[in-house]
C-alpha positions as CSV (number, residue, x, y, z in Angstrom):
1,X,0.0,0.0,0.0
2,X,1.5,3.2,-0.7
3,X,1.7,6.0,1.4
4,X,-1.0,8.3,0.2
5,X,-3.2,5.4,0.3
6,X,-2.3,4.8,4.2
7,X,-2.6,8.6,4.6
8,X,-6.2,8.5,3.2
9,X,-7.0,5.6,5.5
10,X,-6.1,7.8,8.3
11,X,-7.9,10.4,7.3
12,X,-11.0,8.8,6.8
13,X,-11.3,7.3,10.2
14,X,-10.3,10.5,11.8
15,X,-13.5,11.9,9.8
16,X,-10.7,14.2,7.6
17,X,-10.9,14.7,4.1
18,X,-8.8,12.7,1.6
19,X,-5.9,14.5,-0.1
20,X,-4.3,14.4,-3.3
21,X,-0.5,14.7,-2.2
22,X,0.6,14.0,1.3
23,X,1.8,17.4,1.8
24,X,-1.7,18.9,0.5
25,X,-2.0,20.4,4.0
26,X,-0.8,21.3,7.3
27,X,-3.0,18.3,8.7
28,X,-1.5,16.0,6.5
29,X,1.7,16.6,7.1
30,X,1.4,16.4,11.0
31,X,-0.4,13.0,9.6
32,X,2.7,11.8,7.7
33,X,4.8,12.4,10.8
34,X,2.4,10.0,12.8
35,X,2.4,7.5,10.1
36,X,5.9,6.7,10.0
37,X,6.1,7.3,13.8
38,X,3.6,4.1,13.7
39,X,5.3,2.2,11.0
40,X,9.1,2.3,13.0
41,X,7.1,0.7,15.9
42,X,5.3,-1.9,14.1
43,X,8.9,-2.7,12.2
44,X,10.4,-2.6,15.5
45,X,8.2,-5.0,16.9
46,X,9.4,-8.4,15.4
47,X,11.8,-9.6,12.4
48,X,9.2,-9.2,9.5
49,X,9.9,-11.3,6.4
50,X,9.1,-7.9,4.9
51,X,12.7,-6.4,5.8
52,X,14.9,-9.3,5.8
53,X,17.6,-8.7,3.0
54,X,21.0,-9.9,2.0
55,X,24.4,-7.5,2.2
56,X,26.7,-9.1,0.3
57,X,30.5,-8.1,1.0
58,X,33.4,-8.8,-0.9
59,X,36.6,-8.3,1.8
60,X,39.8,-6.6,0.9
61,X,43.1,-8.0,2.4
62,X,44.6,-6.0,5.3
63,X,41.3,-4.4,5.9
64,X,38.9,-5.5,8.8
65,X,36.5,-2.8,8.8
66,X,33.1,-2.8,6.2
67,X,29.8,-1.2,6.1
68,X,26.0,-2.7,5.6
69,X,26.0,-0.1,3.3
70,X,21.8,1.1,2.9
71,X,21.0,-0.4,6.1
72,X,21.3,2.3,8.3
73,X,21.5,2.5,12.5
74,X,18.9,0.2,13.0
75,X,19.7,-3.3,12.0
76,X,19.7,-6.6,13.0
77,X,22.4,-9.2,11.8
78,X,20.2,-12.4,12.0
79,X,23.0,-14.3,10.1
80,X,26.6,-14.1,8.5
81,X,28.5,-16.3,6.5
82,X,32.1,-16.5,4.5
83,X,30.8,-18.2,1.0
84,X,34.1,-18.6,-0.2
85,X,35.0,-20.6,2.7
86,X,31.5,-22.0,3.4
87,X,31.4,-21.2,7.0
88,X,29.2,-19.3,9.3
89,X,30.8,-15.9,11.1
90,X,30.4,-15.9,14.9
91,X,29.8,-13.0,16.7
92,X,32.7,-11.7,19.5
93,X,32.7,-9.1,21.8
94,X,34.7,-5.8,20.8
95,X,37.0,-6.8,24.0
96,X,37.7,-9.9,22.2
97,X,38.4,-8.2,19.3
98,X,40.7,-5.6,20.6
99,X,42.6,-8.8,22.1
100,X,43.1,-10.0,18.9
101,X,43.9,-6.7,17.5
102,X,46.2,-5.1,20.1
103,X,47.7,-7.6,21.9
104,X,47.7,-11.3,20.7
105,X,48.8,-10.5,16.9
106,X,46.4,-12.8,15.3
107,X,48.0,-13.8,12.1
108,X,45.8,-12.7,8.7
109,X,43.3,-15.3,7.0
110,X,39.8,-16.2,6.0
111,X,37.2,-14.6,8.5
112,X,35.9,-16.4,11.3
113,X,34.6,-13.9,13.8
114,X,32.3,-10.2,13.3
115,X,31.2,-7.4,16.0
116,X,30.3,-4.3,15.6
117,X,32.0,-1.1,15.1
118,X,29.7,2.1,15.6
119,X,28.3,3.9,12.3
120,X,30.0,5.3,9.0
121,X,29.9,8.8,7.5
122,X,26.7,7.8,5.7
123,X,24.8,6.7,9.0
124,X,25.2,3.2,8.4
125,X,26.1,0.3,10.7
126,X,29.9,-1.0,10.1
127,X,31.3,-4.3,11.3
128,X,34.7,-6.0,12.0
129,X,36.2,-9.3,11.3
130,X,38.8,-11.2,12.3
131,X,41.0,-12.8,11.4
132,X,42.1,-9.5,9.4
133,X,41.4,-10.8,5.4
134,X,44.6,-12.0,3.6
135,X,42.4,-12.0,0.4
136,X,39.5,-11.5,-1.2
137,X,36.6,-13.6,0.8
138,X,32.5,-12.7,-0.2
139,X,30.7,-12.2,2.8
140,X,27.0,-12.8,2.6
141,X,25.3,-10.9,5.7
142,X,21.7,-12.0,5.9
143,X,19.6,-8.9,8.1
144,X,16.8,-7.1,9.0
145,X,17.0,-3.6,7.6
146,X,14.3,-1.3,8.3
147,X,12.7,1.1,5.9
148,X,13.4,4.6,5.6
149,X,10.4,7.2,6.8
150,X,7.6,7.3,3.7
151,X,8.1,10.4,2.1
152,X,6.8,10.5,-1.4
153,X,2.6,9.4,-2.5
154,X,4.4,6.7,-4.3
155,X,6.6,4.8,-1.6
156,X,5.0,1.6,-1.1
157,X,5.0,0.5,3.0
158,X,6.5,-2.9,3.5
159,X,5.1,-3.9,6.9
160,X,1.7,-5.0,7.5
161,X,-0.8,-2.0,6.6
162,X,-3.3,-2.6,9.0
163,X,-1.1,-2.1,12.6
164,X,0.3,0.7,10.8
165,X,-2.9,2.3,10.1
166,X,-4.8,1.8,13.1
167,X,-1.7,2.8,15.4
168,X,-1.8,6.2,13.4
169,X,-4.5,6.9,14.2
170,X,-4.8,5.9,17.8
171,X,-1.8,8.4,17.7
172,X,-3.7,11.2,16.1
173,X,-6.6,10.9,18.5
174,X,-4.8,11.0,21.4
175,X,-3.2,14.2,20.0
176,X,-6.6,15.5,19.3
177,X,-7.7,15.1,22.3
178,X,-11.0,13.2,21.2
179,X,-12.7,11.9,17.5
180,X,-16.5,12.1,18.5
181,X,-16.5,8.4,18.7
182,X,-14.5,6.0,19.7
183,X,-11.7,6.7,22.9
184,X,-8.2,6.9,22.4
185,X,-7.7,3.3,24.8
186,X,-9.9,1.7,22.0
187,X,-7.9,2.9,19.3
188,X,-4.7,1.6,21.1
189,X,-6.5,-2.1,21.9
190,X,-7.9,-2.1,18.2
191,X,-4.4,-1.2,16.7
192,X,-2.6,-3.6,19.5
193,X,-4.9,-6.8,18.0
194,X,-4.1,-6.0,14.5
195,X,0.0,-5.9,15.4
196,X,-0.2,-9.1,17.3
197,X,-2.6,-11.1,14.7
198,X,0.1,-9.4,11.9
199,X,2.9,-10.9,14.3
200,X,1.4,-14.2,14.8
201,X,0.9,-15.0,10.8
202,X,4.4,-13.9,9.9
203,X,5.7,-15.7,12.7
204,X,4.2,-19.1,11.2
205,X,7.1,-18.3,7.7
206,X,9.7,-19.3,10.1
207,X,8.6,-21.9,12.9
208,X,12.0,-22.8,13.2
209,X,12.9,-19.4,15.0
210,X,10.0,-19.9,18.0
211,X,11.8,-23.1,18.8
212,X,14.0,-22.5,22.2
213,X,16.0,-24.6,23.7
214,X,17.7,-25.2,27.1
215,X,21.6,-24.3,27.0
């Protein structure tokens, strides 16, 4: 759905009139911003198949430092693997890594380990490996990486619509102060039901991830 279709949505259940362009008026714009206030908490609310993506990163020998460039601050590494050695990276502490750095001299080779390592000059997230690269090794980074705020009619939202919607406007009503109808709390309950019904059917694409087990 795109985002003057979600806008309009909003609008009608607030009892506003539909626009033609998000930015058609003051009240829509105040709109937008609760819109994609509402859609970073419903994308922050699970691992939506939606957002999962591939980073793939092809190392450089003698550098250890690379960027998931386009993902941003806020993402989630939910797996990492060095194809050209058909292994899986493991995730270390930066401690561990500045061990390895600075005082045990690990000798260059394939990656084995990744952490973190702040952001880049473009905002996004970069990483670490060790051991430092003595070639050229493809790293395939499989993560969750959240949209950027809906800014144009055309962008198309990739969570579920619904908890999107109905979370706006809960939002907006509470800002209002009242809608002639139904209370703020409902709003909140309504738009709460349609997150965790939108949870619970993409949580079925990957059963394998609600199994725990004892360590």
């Amino acid at each position: 759905m795109t985002y003057l279709n979600i806008m309009n949505n909003v609008l009608r259940r607030l009892r506003e009139e539909e626009v033609n362009s998000i930015n058609e008026s003051t009240y829509a714009k105040m709109a937008g911003d609760f819109i994609n206030d509402a859609k970073s908490i419903v994308e922050d609310a699970t691992d939506w198949s939606a957002l999962r993506d591939t980073v793939i990163v092809n190392t450089v020998a003698d550098d250890n430092q690379y960027s998931l460039t386009g993902c941003g601050d806020n993402v989630k590494i939910m797996s990492a693997l060095n194809t050209t050695e058909k292994t899986f990276l493991t995730y270390q502490t930066k401690d561990w890594f500045n061990e390895q750095l600075y005082i045990a001299s690990t000798s260059a080779g394939s990656p084995v380990y990744y952490t973190f390592d702040g952001l880049d000059a473009n905002g996004d997230t970069q990483f670490l490996i060790s051991p430092q690269p003595d070639g050229v090794y493809t790293l395939r980074l499989n993560v969750i990486k959240r949209q950027a705020d809906l800014s144009s009619d055309a962008s198309n939202l990739l969570v579920p619509e619904k908890p999107v919607i109905h979370l706006a406007v809960a939002l907006l009503a509470r800002e209002r102060g009242e809608t002639g109808g139904t209370s703020t709390a409902e709003y909140f309950t309504i738009a709460n039901q349609y997150l965790s019904d939108a949870i619970a059917i993409d949580a079925a694409k990957h059963p394998e991830e609600m199994v725990f087990r004892t360590i």
